[in-house]
C-alpha positions, 0 to 999 in steps of 0.5 A: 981894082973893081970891087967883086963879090968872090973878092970879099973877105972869106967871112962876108955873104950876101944876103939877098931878099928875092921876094918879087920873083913870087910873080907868076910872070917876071916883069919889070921889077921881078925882072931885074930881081930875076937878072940879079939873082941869075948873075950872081949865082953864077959869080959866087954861088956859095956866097948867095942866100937868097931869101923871101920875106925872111924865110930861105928857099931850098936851092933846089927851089930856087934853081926851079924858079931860075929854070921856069922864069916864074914865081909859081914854084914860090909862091907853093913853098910858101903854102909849106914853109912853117918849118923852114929857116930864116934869115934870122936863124942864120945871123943869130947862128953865125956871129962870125960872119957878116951878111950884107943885105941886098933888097930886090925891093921894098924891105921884108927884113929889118934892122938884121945886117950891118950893111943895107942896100936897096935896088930903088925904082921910082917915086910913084906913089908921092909924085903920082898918087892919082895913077895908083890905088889906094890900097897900093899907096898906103902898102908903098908910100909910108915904106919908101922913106923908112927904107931909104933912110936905113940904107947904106947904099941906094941903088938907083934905075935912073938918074931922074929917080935918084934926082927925085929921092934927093930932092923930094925926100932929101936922101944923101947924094953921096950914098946913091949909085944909078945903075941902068938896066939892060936888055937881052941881045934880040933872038935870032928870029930870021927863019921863023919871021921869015916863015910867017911872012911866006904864010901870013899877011900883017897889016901895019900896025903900030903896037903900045906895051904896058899892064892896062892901068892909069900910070901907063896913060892908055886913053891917051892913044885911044883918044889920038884914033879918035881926033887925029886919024891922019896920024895913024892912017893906014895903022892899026893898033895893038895893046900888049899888056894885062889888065892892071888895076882901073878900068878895064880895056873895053871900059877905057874903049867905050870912054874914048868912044871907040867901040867902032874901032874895037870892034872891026879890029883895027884896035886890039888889046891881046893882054899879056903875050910871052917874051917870044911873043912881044920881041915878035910883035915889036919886030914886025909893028911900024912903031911903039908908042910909049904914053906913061905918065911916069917911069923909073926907067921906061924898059918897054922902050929900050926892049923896043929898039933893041929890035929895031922898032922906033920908037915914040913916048913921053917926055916924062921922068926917066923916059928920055934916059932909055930912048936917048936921041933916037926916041921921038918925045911928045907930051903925054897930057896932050894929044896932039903932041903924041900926032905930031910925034908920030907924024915926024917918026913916021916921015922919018920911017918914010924917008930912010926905014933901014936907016932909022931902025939901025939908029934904033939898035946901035942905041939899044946896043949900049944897054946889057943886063950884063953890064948891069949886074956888074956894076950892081955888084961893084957898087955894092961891094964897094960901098960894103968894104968901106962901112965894114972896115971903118965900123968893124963887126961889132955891129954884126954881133950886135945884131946877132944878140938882138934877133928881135923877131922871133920865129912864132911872131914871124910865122904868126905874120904869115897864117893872117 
């Protein structure tokens, strides 16, 4: 039988670490934070104590940040949390229960719970130091080992990232799952879209999704309008994303040399758009073009078919995982590549349009947040079960009596 959290032993809870929801807005990893803690909410709500960098939200914040979909309700209460409990409070004041810890990311809590499982996304920061700050590499690089060896279980996004933490760092294959993400089913959008094409007239234009930094290789499609306009004649393109950390679009357009471009409009960087919004782009581009450099997963991609809109990207990391058969690949550190690339999809899009864009959705088709969660949740409470059993409580007890972080050294933490 699946292993599921309402069939735990009475005594087990899950301990939850929320903190990447304290986003004003949830993408990527705050997104499959968000998509987890609504799942398993709704499947054993009194076995769930989310928490954030130690502390425990009332639950009436945390169904707040459910309903508004945004960290902004998170990061107010912790403006006023001096007072508020911990994790720590909670194993320390109950040494009969076994509380497994679930890390939405990067570990805030250590040392606490008998059992340690951790959502992991990718190696970035050691595979591709050069597309990150150096300020994210010092906070990111020397914690992903130390979390990775402490886990009982790692809970991959692909299978390239669980190849990479096995073969870059040496973590045991046996203690990994890959778990896939999802998307939502596309929104029933037929009479708004039909509206807006009675009112408006939308050239064709090919759309690129992502925040504005180095990883995700923007000057990459810059430089194609520049060398390659046969590729994209008769296309606009539109840049759906805010400014990351780097150089800013209107610098990445004057090195590309494109001023001329930016300026008529026929290239456009809307910064960040709403979820209604970027399914409404993608239903009415020609195409996405995806040119990451790197990805745990590549979800843009994914979300893309799932609406039909085909797609062309990288053949880099994760990327093929999302797209599969149906993507159009090309190499992200040549430009003629990503010509060819989209001189292939758009013949193709010529050739049988219905065709194409029904391959698109039966692929994306295979791919649920729902079946995503599920499996989250069996691994986890499989992988739970085993190691309690064999090593018994004693570990939890132990853990009680050596709440090694009292409350004044962690509060003091936060008033820096």
């Amino acid at each position: 039988m699946t292993a599921r959290l309402a069939n735990l032993p009475a005594n087990m809870r899950l301990a939850f670490d929320v903190a990447p929801l304290a986003q004003e807005r949830f993408t990527g990893i705050a997104n499959v934070v968000y998509q987890l803690l609504c799942y398993f909410r709704s499947v054993g709500h009194d076995r769930i104590v989310p928490f954030d960098h130690a502390f425990i939200p009332d639950h009436l914040i945390v169904n707040e940040l459910i309903e508004a979909k945004s960290g902004t309700v998170l990061k107010s209460w912790r403006d006023v949390r001096a007072n508020r409990s911990t994790v720590y409070d909670l194993v320390a004041s109950s040494p009969d229960e076994i509380f497994l810890g679930l890390f939405g990311s990067v570990k805030t809590v250590r040392d606490l719970f008998p059992f340690q499982a951790q959502i992991v996304y990718d190696l970035t920061v050691l595979i591709t130091p050069e597309c990150h700050s150096v300020g994210t590499i010092k906070h990111h690089g020397p914690a992903i080992d130390r979390d990775l060896q402490s886990n009982d279980l790692s809970i991959c996004i692909s299978n390239a990232t669980r190849d990479d933490i096995v073969t870059y760092l040496g973590y045991p294959a046996h203690k990994t799952v890959v778990v896939v993400p999802g998307v939502d089913p596309p929104l029933d959008l037929s009479d708004r879209l039909r509206a807006f094409d009675e009112r408006y007239s939308v050239e064709p234009y090919l759309i690129v999704v992502g925040t504005i930094e180095p990883r995700k290789n923007i000057p990459l499609v810059l430089k194609l309008f520049r060398e390659h306009p046969e590729a994209v004649a008769g296309l606009r393109a539109v840049f759906v994303g805010g400014d990351g950390w780097g150089p800013p679009f209107a610098a990445l357009v004057r090195e590309a040399g494109v001023q001329d471009l930016h300026a008529s409009g026929r290239i456009q960087h809307l910064g960040y758009v709403s979820d209604f919004e970027r399914e409404v782009l993608l239903r009415k581009a020609e195409l996405l073009v995806f040119p990451s450099v790197y990805e745990g997963f590549g979800l843009p991609v994914l979300e893309a078919l799932n609406v039909g809109c085909p797609v062309a990207a990288s053949m880099s990391s994760a990327i093929p995982e999302a797209g599969g058969h149906v993507a159009y690949y090309f190499d992200p550190m040549d430009v003629e590549s990503l010509a060819g690339a989209l001189c292939r999809l758009r013949s193709d899009l010529g050739a049988d349009r219905e065709a194409l864009r029904r391959r698109c959705i039966e692929h994306a088709s295979r791919f649920s947040w729902q079946r995503f969660c599920r499996e989250v949740e069996a691994a986890l409470c499989a992988a739970a079960i085993a190691k309690i059993e064999q090593a018994g409580r004693s570990s939890q007890r132990g853990a009680a009596r050596r709440v090694a972080e009292p409350r004044e050294t962690l509060l003091r933490s936060f008033k820096r």
